[in-house]
C-alpha positions as CSV (number, residue, x, y, z in Angstrom):
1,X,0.0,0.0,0.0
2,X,2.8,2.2,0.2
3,X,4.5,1.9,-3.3
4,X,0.7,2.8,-4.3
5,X,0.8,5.6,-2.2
6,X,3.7,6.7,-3.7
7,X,3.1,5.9,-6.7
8,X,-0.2,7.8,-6.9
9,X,1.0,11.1,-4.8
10,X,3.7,11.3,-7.7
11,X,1.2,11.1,-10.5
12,X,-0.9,13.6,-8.6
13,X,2.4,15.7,-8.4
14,X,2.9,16.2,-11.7
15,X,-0.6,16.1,-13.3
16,X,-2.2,18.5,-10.5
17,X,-4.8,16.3,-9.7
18,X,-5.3,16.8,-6.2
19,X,-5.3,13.4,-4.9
20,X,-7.4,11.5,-7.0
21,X,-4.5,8.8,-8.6
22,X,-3.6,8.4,-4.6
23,X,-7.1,7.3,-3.9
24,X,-7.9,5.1,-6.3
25,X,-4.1,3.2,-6.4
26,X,-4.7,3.0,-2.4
27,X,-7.9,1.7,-2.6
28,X,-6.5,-0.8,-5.7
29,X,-3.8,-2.0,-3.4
30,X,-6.2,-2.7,-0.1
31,X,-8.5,-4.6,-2.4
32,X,-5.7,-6.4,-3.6
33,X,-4.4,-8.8,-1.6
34,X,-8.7,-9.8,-0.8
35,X,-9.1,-10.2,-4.4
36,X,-6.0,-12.7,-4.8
37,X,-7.5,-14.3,-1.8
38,X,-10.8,-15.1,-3.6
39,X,-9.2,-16.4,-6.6
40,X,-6.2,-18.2,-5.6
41,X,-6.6,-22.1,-6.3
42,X,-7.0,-24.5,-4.0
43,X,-3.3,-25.8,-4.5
44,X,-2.0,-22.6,-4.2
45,X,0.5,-20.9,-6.7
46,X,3.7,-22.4,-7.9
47,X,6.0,-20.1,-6.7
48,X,8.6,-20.8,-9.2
49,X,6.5,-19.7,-11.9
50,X,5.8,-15.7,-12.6
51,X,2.5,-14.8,-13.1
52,X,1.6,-13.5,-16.6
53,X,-0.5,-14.6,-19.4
54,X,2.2,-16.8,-20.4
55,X,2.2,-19.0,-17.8
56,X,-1.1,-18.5,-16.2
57,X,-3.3,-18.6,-19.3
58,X,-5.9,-15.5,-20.6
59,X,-8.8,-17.0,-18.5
60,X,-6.3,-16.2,-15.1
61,X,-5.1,-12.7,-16.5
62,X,-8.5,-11.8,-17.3
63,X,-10.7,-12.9,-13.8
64,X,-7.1,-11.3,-12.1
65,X,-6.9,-8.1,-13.8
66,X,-10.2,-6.9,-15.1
67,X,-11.9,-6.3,-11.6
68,X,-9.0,-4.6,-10.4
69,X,-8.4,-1.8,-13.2
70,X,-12.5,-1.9,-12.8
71,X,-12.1,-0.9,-9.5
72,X,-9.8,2.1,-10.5
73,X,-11.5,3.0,-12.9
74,X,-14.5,3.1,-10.9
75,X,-12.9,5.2,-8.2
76,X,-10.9,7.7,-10.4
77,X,-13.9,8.6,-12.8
78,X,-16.5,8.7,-9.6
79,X,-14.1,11.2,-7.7
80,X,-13.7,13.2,-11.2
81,X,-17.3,13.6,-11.9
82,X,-18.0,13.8,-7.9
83,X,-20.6,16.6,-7.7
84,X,-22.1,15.9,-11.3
85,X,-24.8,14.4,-13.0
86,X,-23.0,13.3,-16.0
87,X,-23.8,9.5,-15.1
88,X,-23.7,8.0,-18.7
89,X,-20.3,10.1,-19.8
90,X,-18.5,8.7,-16.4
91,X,-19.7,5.2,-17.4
92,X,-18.3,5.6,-20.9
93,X,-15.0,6.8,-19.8
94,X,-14.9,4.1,-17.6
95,X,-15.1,1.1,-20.0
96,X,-13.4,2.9,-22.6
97,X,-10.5,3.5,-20.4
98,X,-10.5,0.1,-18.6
99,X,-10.7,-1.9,-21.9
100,X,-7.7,0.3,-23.2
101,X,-5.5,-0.4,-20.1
102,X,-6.3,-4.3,-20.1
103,X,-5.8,-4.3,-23.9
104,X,-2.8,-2.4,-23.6
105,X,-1.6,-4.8,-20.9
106,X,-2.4,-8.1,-22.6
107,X,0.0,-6.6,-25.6
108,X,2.8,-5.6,-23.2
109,X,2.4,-9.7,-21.7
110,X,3.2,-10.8,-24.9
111,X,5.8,-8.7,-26.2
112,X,8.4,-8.6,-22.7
113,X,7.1,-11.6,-20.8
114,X,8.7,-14.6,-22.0
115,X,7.2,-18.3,-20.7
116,X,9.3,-19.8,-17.9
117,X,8.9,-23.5,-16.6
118,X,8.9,-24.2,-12.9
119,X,11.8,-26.2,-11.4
């Protein structure tokens, strides 16, 4: 929770957003570690392996990551239009944005991760 934090205060630095990256990568971070909870298998991880799409499949990358940048998403957009009635904008920016980041991040996978076998 604290890389998040500081991640986030730095994005806020720079972009003069007054605190609204902090909140949502904080609130990204605490829901987290529940999240991984829920979906961990019930023999656990291989810890020799690193998770990616690679070596976890699509079907793991997508029930891990698409919640979470939901989440964000969620948070970010609802504190940016806090105050507003512009429901159906906030909910377009929010699946256009979150289907751009986990599109984005499915290409990234694939081009740097490389598949490792466990030992």
């Amino acid at each position: 929770m604290l890389i998040s934090f500081i991640l986030g205060i730095s994005i806020d630095i720079f972009y003069d957003s007054l605190g609204m990256h902090t909140a949502s990568m904080v609130a990204l971070a605490f829901a987290r570690n529940a999240w991984i909870r829920i979906i961990i298998p019930t023999g656990g991880y291989d810890e020799n392996v690193q998770p990616s799409i690679l070596n976890m499949g699509i079907g793991w990358f997508f029930t891990y990551s698409l919640p979470l940048i939901l989440l964000h998403h969620v948070i970010f957009f609802y504190i940016d239009y806090l105050g507003t009635d512009l429901y159906l904008p906030m909910v377009n920016r929010i699946l256009s944005s979150a289907s751009f980041v986990w599109i984005l991040g499915i290409m990234v996978q694939m081009l740097f991760y490389k598949r490792k076998r466990g030992i």
